[in-house]
C-alpha positions in Angstrom: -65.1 220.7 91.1 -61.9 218.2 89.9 -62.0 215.2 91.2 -59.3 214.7 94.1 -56.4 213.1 93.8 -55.0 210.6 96.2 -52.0 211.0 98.0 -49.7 208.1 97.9 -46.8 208.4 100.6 -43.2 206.8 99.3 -42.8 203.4 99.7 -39.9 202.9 102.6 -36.6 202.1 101.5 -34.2 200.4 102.8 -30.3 199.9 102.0 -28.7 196.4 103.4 -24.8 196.0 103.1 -24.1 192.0 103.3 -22.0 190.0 100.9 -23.4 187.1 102.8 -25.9 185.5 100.5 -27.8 183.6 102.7 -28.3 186.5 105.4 -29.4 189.2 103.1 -31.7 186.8 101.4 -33.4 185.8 104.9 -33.4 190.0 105.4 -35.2 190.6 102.0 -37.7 188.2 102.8 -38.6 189.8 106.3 -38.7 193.5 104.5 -39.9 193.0 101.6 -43.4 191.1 103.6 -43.5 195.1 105.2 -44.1 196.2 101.6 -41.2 198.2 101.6 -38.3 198.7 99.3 -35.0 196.4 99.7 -31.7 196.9 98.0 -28.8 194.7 98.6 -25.2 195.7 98.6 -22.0 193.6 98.4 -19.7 196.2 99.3 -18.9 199.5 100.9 -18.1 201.3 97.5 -22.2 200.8 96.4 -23.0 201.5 99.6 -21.6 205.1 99.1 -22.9 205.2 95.8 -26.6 204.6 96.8 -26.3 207.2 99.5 -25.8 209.8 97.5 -29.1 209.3 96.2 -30.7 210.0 99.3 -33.6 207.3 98.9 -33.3 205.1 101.9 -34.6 205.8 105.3 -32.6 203.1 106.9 -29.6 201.0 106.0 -28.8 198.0 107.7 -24.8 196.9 107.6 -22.8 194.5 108.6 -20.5 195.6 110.7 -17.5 193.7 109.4 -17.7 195.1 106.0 -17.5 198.6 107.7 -14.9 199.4 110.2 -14.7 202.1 112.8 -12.0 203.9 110.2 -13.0 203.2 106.7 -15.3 206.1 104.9 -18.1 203.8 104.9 -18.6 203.7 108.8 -17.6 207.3 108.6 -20.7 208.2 106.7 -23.3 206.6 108.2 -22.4 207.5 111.4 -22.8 211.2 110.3 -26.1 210.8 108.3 -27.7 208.6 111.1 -26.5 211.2 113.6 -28.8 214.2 112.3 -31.9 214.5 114.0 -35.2 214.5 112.5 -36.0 217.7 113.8 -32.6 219.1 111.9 -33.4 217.2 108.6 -32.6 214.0 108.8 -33.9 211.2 107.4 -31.9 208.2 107.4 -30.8 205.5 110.4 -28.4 202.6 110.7 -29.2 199.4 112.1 -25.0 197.4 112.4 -25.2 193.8 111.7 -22.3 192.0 114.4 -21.0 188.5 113.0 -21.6 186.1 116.2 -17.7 185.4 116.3 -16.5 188.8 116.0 -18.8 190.4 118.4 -16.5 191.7 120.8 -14.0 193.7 117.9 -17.2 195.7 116.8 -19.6 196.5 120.0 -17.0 198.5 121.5 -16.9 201.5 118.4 -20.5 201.3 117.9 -21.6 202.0 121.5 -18.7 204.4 121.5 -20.0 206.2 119.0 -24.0 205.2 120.2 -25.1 203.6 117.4 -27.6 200.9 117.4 -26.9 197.2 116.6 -27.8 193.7 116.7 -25.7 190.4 117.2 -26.3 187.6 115.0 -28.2 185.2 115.8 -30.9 186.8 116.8 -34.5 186.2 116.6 -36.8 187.7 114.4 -39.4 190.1 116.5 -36.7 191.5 118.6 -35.0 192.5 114.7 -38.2 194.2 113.7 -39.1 195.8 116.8 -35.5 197.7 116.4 -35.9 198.6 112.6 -39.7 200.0 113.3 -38.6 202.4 115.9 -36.1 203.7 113.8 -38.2 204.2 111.0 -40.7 205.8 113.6 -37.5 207.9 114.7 -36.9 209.4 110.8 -40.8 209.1 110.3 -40.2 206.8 107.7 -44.0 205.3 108.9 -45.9 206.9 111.6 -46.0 204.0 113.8 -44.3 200.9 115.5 -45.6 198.2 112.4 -47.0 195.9 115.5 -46.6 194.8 118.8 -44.1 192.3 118.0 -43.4 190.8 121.1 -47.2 189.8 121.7 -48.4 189.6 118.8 -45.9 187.8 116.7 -45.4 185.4 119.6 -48.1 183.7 119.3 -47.0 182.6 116.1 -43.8 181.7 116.6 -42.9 178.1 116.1 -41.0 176.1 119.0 -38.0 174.4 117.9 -35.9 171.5 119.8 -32.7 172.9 120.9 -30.1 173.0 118.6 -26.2 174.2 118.2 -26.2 177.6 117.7 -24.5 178.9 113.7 -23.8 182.4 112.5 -26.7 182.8 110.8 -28.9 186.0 110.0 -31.5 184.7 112.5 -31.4 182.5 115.7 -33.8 180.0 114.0 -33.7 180.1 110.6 -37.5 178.6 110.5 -38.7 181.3 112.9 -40.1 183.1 110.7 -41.6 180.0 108.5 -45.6 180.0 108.7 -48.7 178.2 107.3 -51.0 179.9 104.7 -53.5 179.4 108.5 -51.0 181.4 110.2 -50.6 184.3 108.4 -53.9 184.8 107.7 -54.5 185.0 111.3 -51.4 186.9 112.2 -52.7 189.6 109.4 -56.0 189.3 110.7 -54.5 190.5 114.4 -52.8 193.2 113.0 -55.4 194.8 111.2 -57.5 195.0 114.8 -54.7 196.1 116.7 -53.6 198.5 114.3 -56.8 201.1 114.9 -55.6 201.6 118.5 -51.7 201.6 118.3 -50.4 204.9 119.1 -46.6 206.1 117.9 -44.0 205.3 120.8 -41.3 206.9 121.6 -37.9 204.8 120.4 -37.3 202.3 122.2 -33.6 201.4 124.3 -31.9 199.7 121.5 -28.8 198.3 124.1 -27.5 201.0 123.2 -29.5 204.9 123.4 -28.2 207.4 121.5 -28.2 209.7 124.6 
C-alpha cells in the first residue's frame, strides 16, 4: 500500500482595500497572527483586478474608497451576496472613517451589508471577520471566543481623546512574550470543545 498523503486545506485569504498606511499595517498584523493570507490594495482599480482571480474569501474595504455608485461597491456587493449554499465563497467586511460615518451606514445597511466604524476595538473586529469566514466556510469554526478569552488579555489604558485610527487603542492588541504564550495556551484547550455557530448579528443581518 502507498503511503498516504496529507491533505493540506488552502491557507485563507484575505483582500484589504486601504490607502491608509498606518490602518492596513495594524490589519496585516492582526491577520497575518491567524496564519492567513493578507493582500493590501491602494485602490479600487486592483481591487477589481484581484477579484477576478477568485482567491480571497473575504475582503475588507474602506468604505470611502468605494461608494454606493462606483463599480467597486457594485461588485462586492454582488459576490458577497451569493450564498454559500449557491456557490459562493467570498464576504465583505466595510471599513467606515470615524468622521464620515453617517455618509456611508445608510447604503451599506440599505443594501445589508456588514461593517464596522473606526475606532473600534480589536476582539469585536475579529469576532465579525471569523463568522464570516464561518459563513463562506473559509474555516470551520469561530477562531476563539473572543470576548472571554481575549479579555483577559487585554491591556487597560487611561482615557484618552479618541483619533481615526484602525483601532480604538492602538496598543490593544500589544502583548508580552508571557501573554501570548498564555493566550495560545487558552486557545488550544478551548479549541477541542468549540462547536461552529451560526453568524452572528453583525449591526446589521443580512435578512
Amino acid at each position: 500500500m502507498g503511503t498516504a498523503v496529507p491533505i493540506i486545506a488552502p491557507q485563507v485569504g484575505i483582500l484589504v482595500l486601504d490607502a491608509d498606511l498606518q490602518s492596513s499595517g495594524a490589519l496585516r498584523q492582526i491577520l497575518d497572527s491567524e496564519g492567513w493570507r493578507v493582500r493590501i490594495v491602494p485602490d479600487a482599480a486592483m481591487l477589481l483586478t484581484e477579484l477576478k482571480t477568485g482567491e480571497w474569501s473575504l475582503v475588507i474595504a474602506n468604505a470611502a474608497l468605494t461608494p454606493p455608485n462606483s463599480a467597486a461597491f457594485i461588485t462586492l456587493r454582488e459576490l458577497s451576496g451569493v450564498s454559500a449554499e449557491d456557490g459562493g465563497r467570498m464576504r465583505v467586511l466595510f471599513l467606515i472613517p470615524e468622521l464620515t460615518g453617517s455618509q456611508h451606514v445608510g447604503p451599506l445597511e440599505a443594501a445589508r451589508l456588514p461593517y464596522v466604524v473606526r475606532p473600534y476595538h480589536l476582539h469585536d473586529f475579529l469576532e465579525k471577520v471569523s463568522d464570516l469566514l464561518v459563513e463562506v466556510k473559509a474555516i470551520a469554526a469561530p477562531i476563539r471566543q473572543v470576548r472571554y478569552e481575549f479579555g483577559g488579555l487585554r491591556k487597560k489604558k487611561k482615557s484618552e481623546a479618541r483619533s481615526n485610527s484602525m483601532f480604538a487603542s492602538r496598543d490593544s492588541f500589544s502583548y508580552t512574550d508571557e501573554e501570548l504564550a498564555e493566550y495560545e495556551k487558552q486557545e488550544s484547550e478551548s479549541s477541542q470543545n468549540r462547536r461552529p455557530k451560526r453568524l452572528t448579528d453583525l449591526g446589521n443581518p443580512r435578512g
